[in-house]
C-alpha positions as CSV (number, residue, x, y, z in Angstrom):
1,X,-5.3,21.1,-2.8
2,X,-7.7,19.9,-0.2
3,X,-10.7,18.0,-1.0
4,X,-13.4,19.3,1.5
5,X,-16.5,18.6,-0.9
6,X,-16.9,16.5,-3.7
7,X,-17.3,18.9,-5.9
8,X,-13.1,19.4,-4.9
9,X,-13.0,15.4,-6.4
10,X,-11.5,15.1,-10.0
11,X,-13.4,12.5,-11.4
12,X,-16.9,14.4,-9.7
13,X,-15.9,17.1,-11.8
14,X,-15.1,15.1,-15.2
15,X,-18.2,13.1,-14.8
16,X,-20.4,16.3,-14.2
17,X,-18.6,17.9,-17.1
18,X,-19.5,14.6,-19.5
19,X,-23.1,14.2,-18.2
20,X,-23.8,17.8,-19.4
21,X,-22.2,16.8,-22.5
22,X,-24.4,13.8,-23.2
23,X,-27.4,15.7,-22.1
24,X,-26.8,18.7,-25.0
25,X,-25.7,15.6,-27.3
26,X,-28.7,13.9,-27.1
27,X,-30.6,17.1,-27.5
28,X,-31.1,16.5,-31.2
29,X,-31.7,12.4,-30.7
30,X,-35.1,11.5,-32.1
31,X,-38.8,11.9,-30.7
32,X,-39.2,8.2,-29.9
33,X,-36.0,8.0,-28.0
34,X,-36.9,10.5,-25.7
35,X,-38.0,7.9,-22.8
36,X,-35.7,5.0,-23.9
37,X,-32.3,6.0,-25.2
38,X,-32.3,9.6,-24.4
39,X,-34.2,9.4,-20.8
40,X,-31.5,6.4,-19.7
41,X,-28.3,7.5,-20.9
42,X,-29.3,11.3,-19.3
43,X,-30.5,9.5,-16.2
44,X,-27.1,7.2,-15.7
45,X,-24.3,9.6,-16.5
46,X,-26.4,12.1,-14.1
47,X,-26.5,9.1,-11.3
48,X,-22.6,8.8,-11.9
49,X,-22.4,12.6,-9.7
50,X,-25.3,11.7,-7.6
51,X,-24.0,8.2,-6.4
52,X,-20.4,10.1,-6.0
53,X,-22.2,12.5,-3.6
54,X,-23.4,9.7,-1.5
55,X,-20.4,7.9,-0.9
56,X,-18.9,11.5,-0.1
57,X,-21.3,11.5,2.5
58,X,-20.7,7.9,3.8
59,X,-17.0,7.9,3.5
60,X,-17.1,7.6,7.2
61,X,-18.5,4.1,7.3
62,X,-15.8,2.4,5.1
63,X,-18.5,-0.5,3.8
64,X,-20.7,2.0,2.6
65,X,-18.6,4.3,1.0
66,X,-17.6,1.7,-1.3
67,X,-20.9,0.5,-2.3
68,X,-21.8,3.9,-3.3
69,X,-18.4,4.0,-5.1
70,X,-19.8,0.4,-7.0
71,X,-23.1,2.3,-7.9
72,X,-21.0,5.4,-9.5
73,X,-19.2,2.6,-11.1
74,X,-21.9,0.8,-12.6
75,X,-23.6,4.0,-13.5
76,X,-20.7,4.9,-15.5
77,X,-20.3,1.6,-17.5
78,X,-24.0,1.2,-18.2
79,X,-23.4,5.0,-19.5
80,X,-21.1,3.5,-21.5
81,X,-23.4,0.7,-22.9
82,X,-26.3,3.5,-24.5
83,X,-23.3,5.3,-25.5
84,X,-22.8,2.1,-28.0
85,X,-26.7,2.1,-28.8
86,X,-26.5,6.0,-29.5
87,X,-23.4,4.6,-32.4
88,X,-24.9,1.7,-33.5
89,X,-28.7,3.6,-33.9
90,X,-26.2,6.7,-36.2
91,X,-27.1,9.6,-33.5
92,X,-23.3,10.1,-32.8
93,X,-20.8,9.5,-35.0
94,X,-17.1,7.4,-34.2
95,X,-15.0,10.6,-33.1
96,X,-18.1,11.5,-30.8
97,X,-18.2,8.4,-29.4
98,X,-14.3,7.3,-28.7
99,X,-14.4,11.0,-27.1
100,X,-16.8,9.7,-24.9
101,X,-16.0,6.5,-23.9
102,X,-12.4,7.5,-23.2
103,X,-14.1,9.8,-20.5
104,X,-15.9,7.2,-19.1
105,X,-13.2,4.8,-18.8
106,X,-11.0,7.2,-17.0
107,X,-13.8,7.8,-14.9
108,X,-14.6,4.4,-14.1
109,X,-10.4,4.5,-13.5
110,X,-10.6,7.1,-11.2
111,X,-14.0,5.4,-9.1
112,X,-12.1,2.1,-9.1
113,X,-8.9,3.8,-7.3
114,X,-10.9,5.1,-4.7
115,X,-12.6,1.9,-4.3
116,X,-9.2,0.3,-3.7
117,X,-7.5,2.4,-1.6
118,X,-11.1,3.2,0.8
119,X,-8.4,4.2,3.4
120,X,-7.5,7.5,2.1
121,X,-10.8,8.4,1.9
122,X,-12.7,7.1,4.9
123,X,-12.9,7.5,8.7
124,X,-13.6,10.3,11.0
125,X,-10.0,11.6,10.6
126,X,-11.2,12.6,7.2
127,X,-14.4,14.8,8.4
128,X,-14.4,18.8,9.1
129,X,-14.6,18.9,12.8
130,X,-18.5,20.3,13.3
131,X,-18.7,24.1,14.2
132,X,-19.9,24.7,18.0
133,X,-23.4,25.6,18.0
134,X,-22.3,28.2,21.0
């Protein structure tokens, strides 16, 4: 399969998929976590799509593209650090959790690949020719 938008990218769609996870997870998290827990671990696994869609963009500058890729990367693993508050403070349990920090590492997996091999990813040879404007 092609991969014309990031939305075609694997590890876009597994880190879309989790983010929505974590964000009807910590529906039920308390009151007073709403703008520390709750707000941060929403707000990184969200940035983990957003940064991917930026370097999607950038892929044609090969120094950018990767530090877009780093900011998806360390979105991901500071998802990964509330995800240890959110077990340690009892709002998920040790399935919940392993379930989703097994996501995130593959995820961070996936980022780091494409990170290290910027190659098959970057340049104009891998941009859509623009339509004419005839």
């Amino acid at each position: 399969m092609a991969i014309r938008e990031v939305t075609d990218l694997r590890v876009y769609r597994s880190a879309f998929q989790w983010a929505d996870k974590i964000f009807h997870t910590s529906r039920h998290w308390p009151m007073d976590e709403k703008y520390a827990l709750t707000g941060q671990i929403r707000r990184s696994s969200r940035a983990v799509c957003a940064n991917l869609s930026e370097a999607w963009r950038k892929r044609r500058y090969r120094a950018h593209f990767i530090s877009k890729l780093s900011d998806a990367d360390a979105e991901a693993a500071e998802t990964r650090t509330w995800l240890r508050f959110a077990r340690s403070c009892g709002y998920i349990d040790g399935e919940t959790f392993s379930e989703f920090d097994q996501s995130y590492d593959r995820i961070c997996g996936g980022i780091v690949c494409m990170m290290n091999e910027p190659e098959k990813w970057c340049g104009p040879s891998n941009h859509a020719p623009k339509p004419s404007r005839r």
